[in-house]
N, C-alpha and C positions, 0 to 999 in steps of 0.2 A: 436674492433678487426676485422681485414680483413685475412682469409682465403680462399691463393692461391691453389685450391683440385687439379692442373695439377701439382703442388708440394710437396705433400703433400704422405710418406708413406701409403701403403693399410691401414694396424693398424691405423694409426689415422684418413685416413679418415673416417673409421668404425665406430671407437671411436665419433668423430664428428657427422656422423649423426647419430648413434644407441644412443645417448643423449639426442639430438634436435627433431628429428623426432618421437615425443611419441603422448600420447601412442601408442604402436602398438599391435594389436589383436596378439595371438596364436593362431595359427595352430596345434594341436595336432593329429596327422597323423600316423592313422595304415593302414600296409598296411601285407601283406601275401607274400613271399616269394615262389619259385617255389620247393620248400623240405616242402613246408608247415607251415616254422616257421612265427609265429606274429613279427610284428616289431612293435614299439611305438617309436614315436620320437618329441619333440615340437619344430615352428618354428615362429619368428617374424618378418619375412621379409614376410610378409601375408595379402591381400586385397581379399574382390568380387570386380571383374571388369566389370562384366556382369549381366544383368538380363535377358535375350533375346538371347542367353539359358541363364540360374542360370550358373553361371561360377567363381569358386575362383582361385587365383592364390596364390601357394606358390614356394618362390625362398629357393633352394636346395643348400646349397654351399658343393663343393668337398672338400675332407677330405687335411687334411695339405701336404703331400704325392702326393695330384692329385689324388687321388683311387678317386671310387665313395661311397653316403654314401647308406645301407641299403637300405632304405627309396625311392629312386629314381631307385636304380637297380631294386627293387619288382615291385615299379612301370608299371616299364619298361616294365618288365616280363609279367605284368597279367594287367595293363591297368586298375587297380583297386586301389580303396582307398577310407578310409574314414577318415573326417577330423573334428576334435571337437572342440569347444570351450572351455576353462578352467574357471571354474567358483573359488573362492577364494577355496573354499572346497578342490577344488582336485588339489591345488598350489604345496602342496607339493608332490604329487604321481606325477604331471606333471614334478616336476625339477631333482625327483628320473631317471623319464626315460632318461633326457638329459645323462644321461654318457656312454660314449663312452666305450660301450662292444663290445664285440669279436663276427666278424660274426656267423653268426647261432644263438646267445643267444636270447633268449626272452626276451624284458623290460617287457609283462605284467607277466610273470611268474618270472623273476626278483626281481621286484620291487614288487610281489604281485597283482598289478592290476588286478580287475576283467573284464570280458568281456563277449559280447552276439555277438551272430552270427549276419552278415547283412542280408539283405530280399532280396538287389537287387545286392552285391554283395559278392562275395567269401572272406570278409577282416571282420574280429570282428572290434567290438568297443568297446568302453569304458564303463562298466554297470557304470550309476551313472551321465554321462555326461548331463549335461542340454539341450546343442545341438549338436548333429551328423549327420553330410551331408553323407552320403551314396553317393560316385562318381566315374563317371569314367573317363580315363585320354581322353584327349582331345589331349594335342599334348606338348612333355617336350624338349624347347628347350635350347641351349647352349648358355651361354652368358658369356662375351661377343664373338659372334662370330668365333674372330680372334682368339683367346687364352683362351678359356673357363674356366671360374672359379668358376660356378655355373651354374645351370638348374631351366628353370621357368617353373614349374608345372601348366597348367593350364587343369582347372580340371572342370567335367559337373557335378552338381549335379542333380542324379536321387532321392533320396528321403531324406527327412528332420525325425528324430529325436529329438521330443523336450519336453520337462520335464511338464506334466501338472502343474506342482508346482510353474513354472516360469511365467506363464500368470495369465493375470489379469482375472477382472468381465466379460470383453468386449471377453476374449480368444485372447489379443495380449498380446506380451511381456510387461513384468515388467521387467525395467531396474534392480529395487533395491533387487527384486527376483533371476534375473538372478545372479546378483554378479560376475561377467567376471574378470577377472585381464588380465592386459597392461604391456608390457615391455617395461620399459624405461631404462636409460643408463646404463652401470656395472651391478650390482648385484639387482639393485631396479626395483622393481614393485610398479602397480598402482590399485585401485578396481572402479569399475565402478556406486559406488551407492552415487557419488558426482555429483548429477547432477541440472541445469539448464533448462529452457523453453526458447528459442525463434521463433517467430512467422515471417517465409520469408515475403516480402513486394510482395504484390501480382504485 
């Protein structure tokens, strides 16, 4: 099969690489609004790009309308967020918060999720999360440029959150402790405790 993407509807090209390109980490992204409300939102368009500063990127796509979504205008506002990992446990409180509520609602109050204040910024997070980046916004730009269809969040992490429960003897991660889940194509997901060893060639 040869697939031409300069021909190719948005939908399928989506469909095309959100199949291909797996797994992909979740972003599970609270942020605080300027009236105060919590926002929760999961996203899979999600890398670290950076280590020098700690720097993750999450891409934000606009609502089907062209509005912006929650998530990016809080951003915007307060320059704050924090962004968690989803571990298998909290798969289904993560996919409870994808639905698209009415501005101002709460997904943690919503959906039930609990929540803890952050240390370093104004944004709750997720009680229960394995990991929580406490971050601040660094610079959320418009893409594609010419005709914007999303915003790439890139984002500084000021302090790390992480689950004494998830590390080993040594105090680093355990993959099979952690239990992350990965979004692959449609409706499937992937769990992280099918793993492998290889050793790079010096």
């Amino acid at each position: 099969m040869r697939l031409d993407f300069t021909q190719l509807a948005p939908l399928d090209a989506y469909r095309w690489l959100a199949s291909t390109v797996t797994p992909r980490p979740i972003a599970w992204v609270s942020t605080r609004s300027a009236e105060g409300i919590s926002n929760l939102a999961p996203f899979s368009f999600f890398q670290v790009i950076s280590d020098a500063p700690p720097t993750l990127m999450v891409n934000v796509n606009s609502r089907g309308d062209g509005s912006l979504k929650d998530t990016l205008r809080n951003v915007q506002a307060s320059g704050e967020l924090v962004i968690q990992l989803v571990s298998f446990a909290q798969a289904e409180a993560m996919n409870a918060s994808a639905a698209n509520l009415p501005h101002g609602v709460s997904e943690f109050e919503q959906c039930g999720i609990a929540s803890l204040p952050g240390e370093r910024v104004a944004v709750p997070r997720v009680a229960g999360a394995a990991v929580a980046f406490e971050c601040r916004l660094v610079e959320a730009q418009p893409y594609p440029r010419q005709a914007p269809n999303c915003h790439l969040i890139f984002a500084e992490v000021l302090l790390a959150h992480v689950d004494d429960a998830v590390l080993d003897e040594r105090g680093r991660i355990d993959p099979q402790r952690l239990d992350l889940v990965g979004r692959l194509g449609g409706t499937a997901y992937s769990r992280t405790r099918d793993i492998f060893q290889m050793v790079r060639p010096g």
